[in-house]
C-alpha positions in Angstrom: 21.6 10.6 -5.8 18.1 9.2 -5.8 18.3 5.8 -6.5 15.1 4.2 -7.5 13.9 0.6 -7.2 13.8 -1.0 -10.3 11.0 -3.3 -11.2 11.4 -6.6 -10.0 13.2 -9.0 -12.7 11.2 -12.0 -13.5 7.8 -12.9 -12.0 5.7 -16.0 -13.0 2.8 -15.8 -14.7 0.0 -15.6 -11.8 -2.9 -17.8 -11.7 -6.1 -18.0 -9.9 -5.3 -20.0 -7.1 -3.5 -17.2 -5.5 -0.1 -18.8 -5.4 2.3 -16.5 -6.0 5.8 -16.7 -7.1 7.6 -13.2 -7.1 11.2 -13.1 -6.7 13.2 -10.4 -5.2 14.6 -7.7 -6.8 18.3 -8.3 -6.3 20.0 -5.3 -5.7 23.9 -4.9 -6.3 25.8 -4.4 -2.6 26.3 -0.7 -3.6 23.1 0.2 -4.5 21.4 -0.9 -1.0 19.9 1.5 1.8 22.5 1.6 4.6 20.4 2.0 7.6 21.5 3.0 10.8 19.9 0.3 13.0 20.5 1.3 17.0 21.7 -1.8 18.8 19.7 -1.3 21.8 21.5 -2.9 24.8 18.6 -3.9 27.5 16.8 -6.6 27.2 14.6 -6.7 30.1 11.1 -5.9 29.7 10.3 -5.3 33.3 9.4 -1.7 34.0 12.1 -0.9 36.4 14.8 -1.8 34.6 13.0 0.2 31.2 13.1 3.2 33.8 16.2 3.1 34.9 17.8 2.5 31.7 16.8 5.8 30.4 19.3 7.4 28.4 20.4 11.3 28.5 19.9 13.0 25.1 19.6 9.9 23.3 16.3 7.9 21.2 16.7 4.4 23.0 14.9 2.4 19.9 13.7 5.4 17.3 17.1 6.2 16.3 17.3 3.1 15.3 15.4 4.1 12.0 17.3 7.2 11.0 19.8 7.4 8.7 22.9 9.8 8.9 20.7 12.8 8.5 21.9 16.4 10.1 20.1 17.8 13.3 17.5 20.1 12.2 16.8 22.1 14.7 17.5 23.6 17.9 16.2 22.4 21.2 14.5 25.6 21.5 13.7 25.6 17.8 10.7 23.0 18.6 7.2 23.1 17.3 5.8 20.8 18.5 4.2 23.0 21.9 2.3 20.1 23.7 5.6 17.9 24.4 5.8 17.7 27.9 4.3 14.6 29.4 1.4 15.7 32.2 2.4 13.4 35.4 1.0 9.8 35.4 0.3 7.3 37.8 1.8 3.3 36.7 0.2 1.6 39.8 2.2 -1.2 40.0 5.4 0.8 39.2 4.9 4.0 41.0 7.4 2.6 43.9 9.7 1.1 41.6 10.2 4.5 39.9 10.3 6.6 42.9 13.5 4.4 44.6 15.7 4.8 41.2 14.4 8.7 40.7 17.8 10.0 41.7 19.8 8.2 40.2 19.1 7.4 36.8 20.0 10.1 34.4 16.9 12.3 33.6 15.5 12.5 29.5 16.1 16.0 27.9 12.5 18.2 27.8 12.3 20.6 25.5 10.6 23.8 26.2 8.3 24.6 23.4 8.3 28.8 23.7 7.8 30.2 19.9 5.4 32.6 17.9 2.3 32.0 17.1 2.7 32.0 13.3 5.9 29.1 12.7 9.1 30.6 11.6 11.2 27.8 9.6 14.8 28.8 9.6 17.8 27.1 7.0 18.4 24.6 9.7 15.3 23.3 9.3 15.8 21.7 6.2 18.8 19.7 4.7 20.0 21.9 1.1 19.0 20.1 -2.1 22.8 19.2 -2.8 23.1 17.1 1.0 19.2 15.7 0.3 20.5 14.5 -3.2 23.0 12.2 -1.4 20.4 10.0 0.8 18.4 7.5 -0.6 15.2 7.6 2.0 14.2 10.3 4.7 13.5 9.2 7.7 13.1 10.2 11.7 15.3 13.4 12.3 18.2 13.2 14.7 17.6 15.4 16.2 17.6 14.7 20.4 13.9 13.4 20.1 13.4 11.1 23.4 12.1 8.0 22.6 8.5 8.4 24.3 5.8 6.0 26.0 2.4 5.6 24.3 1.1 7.2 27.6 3.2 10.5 27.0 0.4 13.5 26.8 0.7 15.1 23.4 -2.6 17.8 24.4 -4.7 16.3 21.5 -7.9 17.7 20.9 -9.8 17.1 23.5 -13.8 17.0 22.8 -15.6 16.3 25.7 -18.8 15.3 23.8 -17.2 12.5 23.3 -17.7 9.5 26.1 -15.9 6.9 26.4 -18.4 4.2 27.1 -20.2 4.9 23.8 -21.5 1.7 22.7 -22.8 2.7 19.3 -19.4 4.2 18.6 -17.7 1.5 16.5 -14.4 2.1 18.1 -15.9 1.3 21.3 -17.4 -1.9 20.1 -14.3 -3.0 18.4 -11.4 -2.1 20.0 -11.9 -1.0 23.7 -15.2 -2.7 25.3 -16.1 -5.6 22.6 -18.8 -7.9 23.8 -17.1 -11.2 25.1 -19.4 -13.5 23.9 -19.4 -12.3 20.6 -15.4 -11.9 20.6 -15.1 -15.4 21.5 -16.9 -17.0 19.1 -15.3 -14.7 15.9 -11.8 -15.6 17.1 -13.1 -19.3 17.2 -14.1 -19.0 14.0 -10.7 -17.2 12.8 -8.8 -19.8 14.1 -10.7 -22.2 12.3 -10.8 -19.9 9.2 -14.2 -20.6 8.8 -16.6 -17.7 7.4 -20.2 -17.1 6.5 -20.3 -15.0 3.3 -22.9 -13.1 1.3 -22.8 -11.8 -2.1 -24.7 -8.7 -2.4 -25.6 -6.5 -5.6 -24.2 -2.8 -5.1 -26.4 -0.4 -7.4 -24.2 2.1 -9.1 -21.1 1.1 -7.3 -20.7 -2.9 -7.9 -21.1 -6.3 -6.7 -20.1 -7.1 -2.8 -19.1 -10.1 -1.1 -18.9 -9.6 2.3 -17.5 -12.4 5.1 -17.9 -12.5 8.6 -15.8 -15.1 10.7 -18.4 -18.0 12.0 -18.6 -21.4 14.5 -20.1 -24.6 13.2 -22.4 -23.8 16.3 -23.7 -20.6 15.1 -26.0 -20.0 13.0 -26.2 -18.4 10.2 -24.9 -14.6 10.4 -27.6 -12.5 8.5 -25.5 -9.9 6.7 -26.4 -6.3 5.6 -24.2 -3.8 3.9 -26.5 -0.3 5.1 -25.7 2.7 4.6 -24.4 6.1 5.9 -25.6 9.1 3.9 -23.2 11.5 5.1 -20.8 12.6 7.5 -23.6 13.2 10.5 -24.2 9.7 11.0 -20.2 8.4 11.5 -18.8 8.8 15.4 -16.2 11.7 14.3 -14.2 13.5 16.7 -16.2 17.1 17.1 -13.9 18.9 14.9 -13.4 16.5 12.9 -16.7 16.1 11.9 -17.1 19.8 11.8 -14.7 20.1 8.9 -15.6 17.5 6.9 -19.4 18.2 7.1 -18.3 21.7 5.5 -16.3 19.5 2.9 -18.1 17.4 1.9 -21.9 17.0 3.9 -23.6 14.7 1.7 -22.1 11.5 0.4 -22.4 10.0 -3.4 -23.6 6.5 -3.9 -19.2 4.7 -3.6 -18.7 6.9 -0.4 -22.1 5.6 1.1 -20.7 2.0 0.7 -17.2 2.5 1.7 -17.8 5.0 5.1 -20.0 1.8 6.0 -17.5 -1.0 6.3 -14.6 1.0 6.8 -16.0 3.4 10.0 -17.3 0.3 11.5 -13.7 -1.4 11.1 -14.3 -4.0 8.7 -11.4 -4.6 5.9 -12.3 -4.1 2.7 -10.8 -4.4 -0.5 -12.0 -2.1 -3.2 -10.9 -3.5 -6.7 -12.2 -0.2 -8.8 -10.4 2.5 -8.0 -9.7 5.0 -10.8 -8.2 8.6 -10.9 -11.8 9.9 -10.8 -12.4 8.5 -8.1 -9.2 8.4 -5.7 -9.8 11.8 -4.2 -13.1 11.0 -3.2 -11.2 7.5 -1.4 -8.0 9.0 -0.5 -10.2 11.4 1.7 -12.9 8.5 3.3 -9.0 6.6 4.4 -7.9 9.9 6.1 -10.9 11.0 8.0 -11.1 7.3 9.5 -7.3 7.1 10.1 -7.3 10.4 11.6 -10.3 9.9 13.5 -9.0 6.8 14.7 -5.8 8.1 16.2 -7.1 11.4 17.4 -9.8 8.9 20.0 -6.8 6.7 20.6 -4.9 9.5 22.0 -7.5 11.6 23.8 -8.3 8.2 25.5 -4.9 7.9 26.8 -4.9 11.8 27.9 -8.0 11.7 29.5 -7.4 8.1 31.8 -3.5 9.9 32.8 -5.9 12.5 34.5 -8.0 9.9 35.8 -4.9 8.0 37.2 -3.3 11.5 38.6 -6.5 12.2 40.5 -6.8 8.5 42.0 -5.0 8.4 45.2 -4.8 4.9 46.2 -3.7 3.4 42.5 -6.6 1.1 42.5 -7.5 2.3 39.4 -7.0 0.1 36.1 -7.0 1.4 32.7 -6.6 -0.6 29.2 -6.6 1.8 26.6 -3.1 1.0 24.7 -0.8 -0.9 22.9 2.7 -1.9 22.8 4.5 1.3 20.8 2.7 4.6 19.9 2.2 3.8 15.8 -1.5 3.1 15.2 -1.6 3.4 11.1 0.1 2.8 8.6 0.0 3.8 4.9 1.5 1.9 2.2 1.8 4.1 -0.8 3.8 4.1 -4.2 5.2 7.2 -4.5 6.7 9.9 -2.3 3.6 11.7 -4.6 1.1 10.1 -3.9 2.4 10.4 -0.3 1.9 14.0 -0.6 -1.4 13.9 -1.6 -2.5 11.9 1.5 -0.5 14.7 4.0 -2.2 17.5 2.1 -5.4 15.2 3.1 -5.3 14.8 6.3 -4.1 18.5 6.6 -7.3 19.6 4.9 -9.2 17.3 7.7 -6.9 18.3 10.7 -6.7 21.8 9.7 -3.3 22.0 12.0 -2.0 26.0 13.2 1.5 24.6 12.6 3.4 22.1 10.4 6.7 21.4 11.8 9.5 20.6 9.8 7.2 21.1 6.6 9.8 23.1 4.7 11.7 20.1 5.0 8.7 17.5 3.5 8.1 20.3 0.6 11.5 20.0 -0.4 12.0 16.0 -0.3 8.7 15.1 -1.1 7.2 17.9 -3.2 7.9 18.3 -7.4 6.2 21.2 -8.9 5.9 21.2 -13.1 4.4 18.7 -15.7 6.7 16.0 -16.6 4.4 14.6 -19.2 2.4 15.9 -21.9 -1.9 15.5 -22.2 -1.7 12.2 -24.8 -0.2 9.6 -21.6 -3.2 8.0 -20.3 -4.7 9.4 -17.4 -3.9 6.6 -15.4 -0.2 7.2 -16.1 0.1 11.1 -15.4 -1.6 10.5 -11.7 0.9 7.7 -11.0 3.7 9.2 -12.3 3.4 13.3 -11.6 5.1 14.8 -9.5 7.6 13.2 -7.3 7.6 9.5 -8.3 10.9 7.9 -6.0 9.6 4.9 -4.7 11.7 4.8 -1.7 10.7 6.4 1.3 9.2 6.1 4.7 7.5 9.0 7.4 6.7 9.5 10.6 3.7 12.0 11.3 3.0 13.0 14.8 0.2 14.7 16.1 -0.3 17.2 19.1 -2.8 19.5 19.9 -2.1 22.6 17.5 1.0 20.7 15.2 1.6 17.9 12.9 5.3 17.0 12.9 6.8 15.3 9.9 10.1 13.4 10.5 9.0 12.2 14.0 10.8 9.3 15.3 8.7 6.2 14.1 8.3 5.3 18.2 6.8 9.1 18.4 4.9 8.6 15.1 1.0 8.3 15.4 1.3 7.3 11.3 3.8 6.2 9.2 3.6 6.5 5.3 6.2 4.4 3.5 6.7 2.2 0.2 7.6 -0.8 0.3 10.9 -0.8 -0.8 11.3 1.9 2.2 10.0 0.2 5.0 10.9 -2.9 4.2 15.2 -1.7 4.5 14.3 -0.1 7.6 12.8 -3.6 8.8 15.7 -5.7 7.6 18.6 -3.8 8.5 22.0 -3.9 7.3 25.3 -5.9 7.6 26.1 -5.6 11.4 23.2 -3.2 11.9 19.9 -5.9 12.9 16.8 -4.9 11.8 13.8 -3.5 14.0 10.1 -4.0 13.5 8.7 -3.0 17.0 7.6 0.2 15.9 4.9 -2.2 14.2 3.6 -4.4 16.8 1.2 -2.3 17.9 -0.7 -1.1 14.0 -4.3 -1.3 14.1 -5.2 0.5 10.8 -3.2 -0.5 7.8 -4.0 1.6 4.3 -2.9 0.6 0.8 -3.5 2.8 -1.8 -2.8 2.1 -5.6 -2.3 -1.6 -4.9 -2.1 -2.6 -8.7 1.2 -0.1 -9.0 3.0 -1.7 -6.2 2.0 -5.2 -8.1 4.4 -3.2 -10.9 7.2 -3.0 -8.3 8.0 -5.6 -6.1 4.9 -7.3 -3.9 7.4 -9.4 -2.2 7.8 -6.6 -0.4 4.3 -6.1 0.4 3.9 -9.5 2.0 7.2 -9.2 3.9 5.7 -5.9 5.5 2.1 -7.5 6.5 4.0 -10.7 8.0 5.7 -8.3 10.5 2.8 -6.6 11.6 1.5 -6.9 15.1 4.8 -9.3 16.4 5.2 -9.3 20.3 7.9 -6.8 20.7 11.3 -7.8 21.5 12.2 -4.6 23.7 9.4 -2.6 25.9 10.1 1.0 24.1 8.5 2.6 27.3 5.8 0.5 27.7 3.5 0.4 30.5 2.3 -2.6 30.4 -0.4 -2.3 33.2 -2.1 0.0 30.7 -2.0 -2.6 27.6 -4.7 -3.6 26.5 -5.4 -8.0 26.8 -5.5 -8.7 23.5 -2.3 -7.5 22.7 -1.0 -8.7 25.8 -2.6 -12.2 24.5 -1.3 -11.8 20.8 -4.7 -11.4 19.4 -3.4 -7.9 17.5 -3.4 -8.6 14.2 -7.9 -10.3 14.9 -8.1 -6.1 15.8 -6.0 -5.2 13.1 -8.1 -3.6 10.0 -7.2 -3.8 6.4 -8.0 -1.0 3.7 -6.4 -2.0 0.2 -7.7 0.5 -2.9 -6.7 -0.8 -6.4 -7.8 -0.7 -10.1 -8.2 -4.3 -10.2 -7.9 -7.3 -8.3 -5.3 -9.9 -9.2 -4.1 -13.3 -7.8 -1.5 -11.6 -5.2 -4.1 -8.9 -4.1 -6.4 -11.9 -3.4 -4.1 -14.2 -1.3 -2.6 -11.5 0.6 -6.3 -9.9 1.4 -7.5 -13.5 2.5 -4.6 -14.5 4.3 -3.8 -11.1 6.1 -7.8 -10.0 6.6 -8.2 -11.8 10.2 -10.4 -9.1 11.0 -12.8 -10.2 13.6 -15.3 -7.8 12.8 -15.1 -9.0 9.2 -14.6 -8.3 5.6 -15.4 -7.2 2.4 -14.8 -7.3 -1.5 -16.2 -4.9 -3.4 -15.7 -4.8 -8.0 -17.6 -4.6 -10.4 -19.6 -6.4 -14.1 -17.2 -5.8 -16.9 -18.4 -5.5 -20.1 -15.4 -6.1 -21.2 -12.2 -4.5 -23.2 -13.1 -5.8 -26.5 -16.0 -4.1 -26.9 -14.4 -0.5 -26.0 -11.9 -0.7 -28.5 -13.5 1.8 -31.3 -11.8 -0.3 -34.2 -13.0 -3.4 -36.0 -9.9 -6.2 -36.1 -10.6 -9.7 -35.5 -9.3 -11.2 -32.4 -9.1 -14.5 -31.7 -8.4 -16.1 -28.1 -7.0 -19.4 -27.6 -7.2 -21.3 -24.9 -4.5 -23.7 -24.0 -4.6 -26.7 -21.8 -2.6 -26.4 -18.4 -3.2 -28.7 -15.7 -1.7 -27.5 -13.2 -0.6 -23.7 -11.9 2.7 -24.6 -11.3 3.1 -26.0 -14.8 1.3 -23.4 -16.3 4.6 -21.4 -17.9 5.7 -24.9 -19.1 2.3 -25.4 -21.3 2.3 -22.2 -22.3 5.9 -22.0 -23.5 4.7 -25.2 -25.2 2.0 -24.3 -27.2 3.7 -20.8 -28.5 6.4 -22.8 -30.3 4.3 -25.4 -31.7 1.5 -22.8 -32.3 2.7 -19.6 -32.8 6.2 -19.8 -34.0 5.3 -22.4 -36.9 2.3 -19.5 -38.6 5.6 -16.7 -38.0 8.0 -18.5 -39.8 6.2 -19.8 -42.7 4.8 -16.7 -43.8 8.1 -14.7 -43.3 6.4 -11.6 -45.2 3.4 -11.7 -42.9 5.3 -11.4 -40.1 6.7 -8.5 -40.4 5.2 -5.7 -38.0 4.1 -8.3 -35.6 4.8 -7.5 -31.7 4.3 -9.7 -29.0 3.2 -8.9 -25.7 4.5 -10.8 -22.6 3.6 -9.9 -19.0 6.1 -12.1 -17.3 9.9 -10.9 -17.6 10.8 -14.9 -16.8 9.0 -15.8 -20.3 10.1 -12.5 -21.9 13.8 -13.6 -21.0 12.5 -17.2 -22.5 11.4 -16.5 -25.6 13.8 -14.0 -26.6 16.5 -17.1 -25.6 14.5 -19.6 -28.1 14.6 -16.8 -30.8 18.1 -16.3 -30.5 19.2 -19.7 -30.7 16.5 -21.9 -32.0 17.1 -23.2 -35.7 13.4 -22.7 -36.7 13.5 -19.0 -36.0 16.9 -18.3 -37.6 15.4 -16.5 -40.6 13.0 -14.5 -38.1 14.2 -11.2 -37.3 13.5 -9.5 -34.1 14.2 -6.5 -31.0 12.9 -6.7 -27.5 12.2 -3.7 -25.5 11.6 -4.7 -21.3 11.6 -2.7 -18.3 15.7 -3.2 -18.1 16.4 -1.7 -21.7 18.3 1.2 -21.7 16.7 4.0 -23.6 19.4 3.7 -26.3 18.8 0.4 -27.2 15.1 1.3 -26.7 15.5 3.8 -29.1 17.2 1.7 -31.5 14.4 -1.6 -31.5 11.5 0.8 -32.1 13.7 2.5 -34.9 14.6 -1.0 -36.1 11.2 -2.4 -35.9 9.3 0.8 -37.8 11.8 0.6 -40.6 11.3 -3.2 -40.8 15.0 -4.2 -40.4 13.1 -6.1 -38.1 10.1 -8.2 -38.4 9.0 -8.7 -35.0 9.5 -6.6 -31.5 9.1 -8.6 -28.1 7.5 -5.9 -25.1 7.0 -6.7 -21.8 4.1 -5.6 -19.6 6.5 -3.8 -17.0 7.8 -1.5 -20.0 4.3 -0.8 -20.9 3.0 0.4 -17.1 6.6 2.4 -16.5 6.7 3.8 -20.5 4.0 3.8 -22.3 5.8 4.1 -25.1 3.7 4.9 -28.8 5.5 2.3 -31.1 4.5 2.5 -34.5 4.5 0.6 -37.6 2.2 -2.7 -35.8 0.1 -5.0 -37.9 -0.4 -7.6 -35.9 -0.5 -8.2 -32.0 0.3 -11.4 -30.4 -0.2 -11.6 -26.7 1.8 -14.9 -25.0 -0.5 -13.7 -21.9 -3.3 -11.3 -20.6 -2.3 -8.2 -19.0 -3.6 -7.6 -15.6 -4.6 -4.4 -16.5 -7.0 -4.2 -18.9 -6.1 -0.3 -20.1 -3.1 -2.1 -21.4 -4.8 -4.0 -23.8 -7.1 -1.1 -25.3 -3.7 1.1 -25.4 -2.0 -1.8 -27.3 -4.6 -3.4 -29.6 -6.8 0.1 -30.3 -3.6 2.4 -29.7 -0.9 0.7 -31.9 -3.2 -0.9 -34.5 -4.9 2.2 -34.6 -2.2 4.3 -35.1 -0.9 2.0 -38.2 -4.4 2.6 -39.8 -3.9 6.4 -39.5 -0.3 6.3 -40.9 -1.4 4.4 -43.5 1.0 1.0 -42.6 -2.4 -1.3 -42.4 -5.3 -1.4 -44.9 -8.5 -1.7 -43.2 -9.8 -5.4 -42.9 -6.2 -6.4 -42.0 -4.3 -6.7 -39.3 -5.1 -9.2 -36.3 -4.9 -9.6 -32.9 -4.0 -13.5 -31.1 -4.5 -13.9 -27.6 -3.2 -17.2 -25.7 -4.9 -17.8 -22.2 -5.7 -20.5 -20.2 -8.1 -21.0 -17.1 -5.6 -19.6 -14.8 -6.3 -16.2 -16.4 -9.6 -15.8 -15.0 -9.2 -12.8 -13.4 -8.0 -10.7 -16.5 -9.8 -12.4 -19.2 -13.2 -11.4 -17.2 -11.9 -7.7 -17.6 -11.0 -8.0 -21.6 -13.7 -10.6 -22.6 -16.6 -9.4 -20.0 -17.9 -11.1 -17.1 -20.8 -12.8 -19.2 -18.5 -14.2 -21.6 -15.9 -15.5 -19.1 -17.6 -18.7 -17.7 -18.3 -19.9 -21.2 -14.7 -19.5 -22.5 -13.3 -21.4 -19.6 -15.6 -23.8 -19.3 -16.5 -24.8 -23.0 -15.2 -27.6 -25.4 -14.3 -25.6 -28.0 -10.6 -23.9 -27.6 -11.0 -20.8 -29.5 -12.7 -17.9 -30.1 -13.3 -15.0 -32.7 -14.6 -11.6 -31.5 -14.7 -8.6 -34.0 
């Protein structure tokens, strides 16, 4: 049984200044991951212990992410051809090793002998009956050996590519940065000072880009060129052979985004749309891929360096702590598949090990919904749409493994929910974050769905990220690079976030997690607002309300909608009836219902409420209830909306206690229901209305319903209300 997360329970209603209350989803004991979390025994981090504390046929820290999952396969049922580690040189350790060589108990090698063309046999993938029974996939058991970032995979291999490269943006930013310039930006970082720029983006938006500065510099000129295609990015050679094939000139968004996101700036794109996310999902692959493929040949080509040097004089920084270089925080175990398929396209891999496996856990073929949900919806919710999953994807020469051991993984792909149990652990089991000290690319795709489940544990994930390890995991330390070495990961660390719009949450986490030394950059768009898309002519009127404060702001509001609101229901009890009321915030959803129940001055008012907790029964039964006009007003909460969509009928009149972040959701609701009840006849035209309460901590979505021209004035202004037909 597949147990999915269910929307978080109450949230308050977010404000501009980016502080954000979410609570925690609390799960019942029984409905929790288990996790099997390794305890692992040594706690030395001096190489010769690490050595000789190797373990026969176990995963000394890897395990400790898989759950009670049946070997796959076969030692000799392998893939994954390039496993054997080419001999390397550890300087400093070479004599250490050599003394306890004897006697500590050798790792298991697999020999990798197979057909050219991969054979996938039953043992390969768990039958749908066992898979229905676990709650995530994760790392196979099988005897996988918990590997050292310096173990030789055979990557491709281009030897076009030098390493001392100083136009290569990967050279300049994470191997041979220029000290002076390093020094300054950290300077700057630790002072969380930044020189910024607001730029004009023809056809693609407004910018504002940020670049980390000292009182004693200067000001930073900053310019957002371009690239016009794949030919001018520093791509692996095949790399860039299959994409120029793809894809060899870029549009006017791609052009933008390749710019800041190949030369390792974080960025945070607030316009992402379905017509668009193929075009982005493919931009975030090349550059992850990319990224990992040089990170790897760079290790593969300095262990032949060190082999060849004979005296061990020779010093190489070209590595972090664990193996894990990316990671991608996704939604859905669909919209997971979309970014394999991805980087497949890119990688063009001879085999896929253990893919059978991914089809059958990951893949759902057939249209679960019909052509009238919103476009929006259907790519959110096709396919498989369990949010609770997390993947390792190695790479060698010829393969991409899926299942790898997260310490073996070059990328991980997980949701939130996902990652976050295999962070936290379990009862006696302690939890294990290692595996993401050492992340330098981090990808969030669909940010404004994960808003819609639980971005607690978003920020729980990020404040984990690049941590000193607390075991070595077969590090060689003489090979780490000095900034991780001096905890200066998460300055190298980039940040790519994609979303339909930007909200208070997405803001503080991109500001307080974008350390990027390199820099940033914002990039959304002029709205010409909701109001004027809607297609129908109803008057709306927006009130604003007076709330001094962010923390008090659910106390004003709550105010004014009983003295307000509730007075113009209950005196008019006829023209009431078909009225629903929108409220994003399940903790004022849960209020208001409460003061409807009990209050004296809405005794005579009748009402349902539908939320993202109501069964489908009872769901049934309110819009039933609520067409029929047994009762006169329905309460609906935004999380219904974005997991539903459900097409209630028999509306006249729309109240909204707040904004919704995404401003679909208002055209759906005031042009969609109202619309519908013109149609059917329930409203004449000239009636019905629409009342919106907002106040100045709503700045973000009322300059994506009203427009951004419109926005200043309505916060800023005397007056407390205004009409717009």
């Amino acid at each position: 049984m597949v147990i999915e997360e269910a929307p978080e329970g109450a949230d308050l209603d977010l404000g501009l200044l980016g502080v954000v209350a979410v609570p925690e989803v609390i799960l019942e004991e029984e409905d929790k991951v288990e996790v099997d979390l390794e305890e692992v025994k040594g706690r030395s981090l001096t190489v010769h212990e690490l050595l000789s504390r190797k373990r026969h046929g176990q995963s000394s820290g890897s395990a400790s992410l898989s759950e009670d999952e049946e070997d796959l396969e076969s030692e000799d049922e392998s893939t994954d051809e390039e496993e054997e580690a080419l001999p390397t040189v550890r300087s400093y350790s070479a004599l250490m090793q050599s003394l306890i060589v004897d006697s500590a108990p050798q790792p298991k090698r697999r020999k990798l002998d197979h057909p050219q063309k991969s054979e996938i046999t039953e043992k390969d993938v768990e039958s749908s009956s066992e898979r229905s029974d676990k709650l995530v996939d994760d790392a196979e058991e099988a005897e996988e050996e918990e590997g050292p970032e310096t173990a030789t995979d055979g990557l491709l291999q281009d030897d076009e590519d030098e390493p001392g490269d100083a136009s290569d943006p990967f050279e300049a930013h994470f191997a041979n940065p220029e000290d002076n310039v390093l020094s300054k930006r950290l300077k700057g970082l630790n002072a969380n000072q930044w020189t910024t720029q607001k730029i004009a983006l023809p056809k693609v938006g407004k910018a504002v880009l940020g670049i980390p500065t000292t009182t004693s510099d200067a000001k930073i000129p900053i310019t957002s060129a371009k690239v016009s295609g794949p030919s001018d990015l520093k791509l692996k050679q095949k790399l860039a052979g299959v994409i120029s094939k793809q894809n060899p000139v870029f549009n006017d968004l791609e052009k933008y985004i390749a710019t800041h996101i190949f030369n390792y700036q974080d960025i945070l794109y607030c316009e992402r749309k379905p017509s668009n996310s193929e075009k982005l999902r493919c931009l975030a692959c090349l550059h992850a891929v990319n990224h990992v493929f040089k990170t790897r040949d760079r290790v593969i080509k300095n262990n032949a360096r060190l082999t060849k040097e004979e005296n061990g004089d020779l010093e190489v920084r070209d590595q972090g702590f664990t193996r894990p270089k990316v990671l991608m925080i996704l939604p859905t175990r669909e919209s997971c598949c979309r970014m394999i398929n991805t980087i497949n396209s890119l990688c063009e891999p001879e085999q896929q090990e253990n893919r059978k496996r991914f089809d059958d856990s990951y893949v759902e073929n057939g249209e679960k919904f019909s052509e009238d949900k919103p476009e929006d919806f259907r790519e959110l919710f096709s396919g498989n749409d369990d949010d609770m999953f997390r993947l390792g994807l190695k790479f060698t020469r010829k393969t991409v493994k899926y299942f790898s051991q997260f310490y073996n993984s070059d990328i991980i792909l997980a949701s939130p929910l996902g990652l976050r149990m295999a962070l936290e652990g379990k009862e006696d089991k302690k939890g294990d974050y290692d595996f993401l000290s050492s992340i330098e690319m981090v990808i969030v795709d669909q940010a404004d769905a994960l808003l819609m489940q639980n971005w607690e544990h978003v920020e729980y994930i990020f404040e984990h990220l690049n941590l000193q390890p607390k075991e070595a995991h077969g590090c060689d330390f003489s090979r780490v690079r000095s900034w991780y070495l001096d905890n200066n990961a998460k300055y190298f660390r980039q940040v790519i976030a994609f979303t339909a719009f930007n909200t208070p949450e997405l803001n503080t986490l991109f500001y307080n997690q974008s350390n990027n030394w390199t820099g940033r950059v914002k990039i959304n768009d002029t709205y010409l607002g909701t109001i004027q898309e809607l297609g129908l002519k109803v008057k709306q009127t927006f009130s604003r309300l007076d709330s001094p404060s962010f923390s008090t702001d659910p106390d004003s509001r709550f105010a004014y909608f009983t003295s307000a609101i509730i007075p113009s229901l209950t005196r008019r009890f006829k023209d009431s009836a078909g009225t629903v009321i929108f409220i994003p915030s399940y903790l004022d959803f849960v209020r208001v219902r409460n003061y409807l129940a009990t209050s004296d001055s809405t005794s005579t008012l009748s009402f349902g409420s539908i939320s993202e907790y109501t069964s489908v029964p009872e769901v049934a039964r309110a819009r039933s209830h609520f067409f029929t006009g047994r009762h006169s007003v329905l309460l609906y909460t935004e999380r219904a909306h974005h997991f539903r969509r459900y097409q209630i009928r028999g509306i006249k009149k729309v109240i909204m206690y707040g904004l919704p972040d995404n401003p679909i959701f208002y055209k759906e609701i005031v042009a969609g229901y109202l619309g519908r009840s013109l149609q059917e006849g329930k409203l004449a035209p000239g009636e019905g209305s629409v009342r919106v309460i907002f106040s100045k901590w709503d700045i973000l979505k009322l300059e994506r319903i009203a427009g951004t021209e419109r926005v200043g004035k309505m916060i800023r202004e005397k007056g407390d209300t205004f009409d717009f037909l």
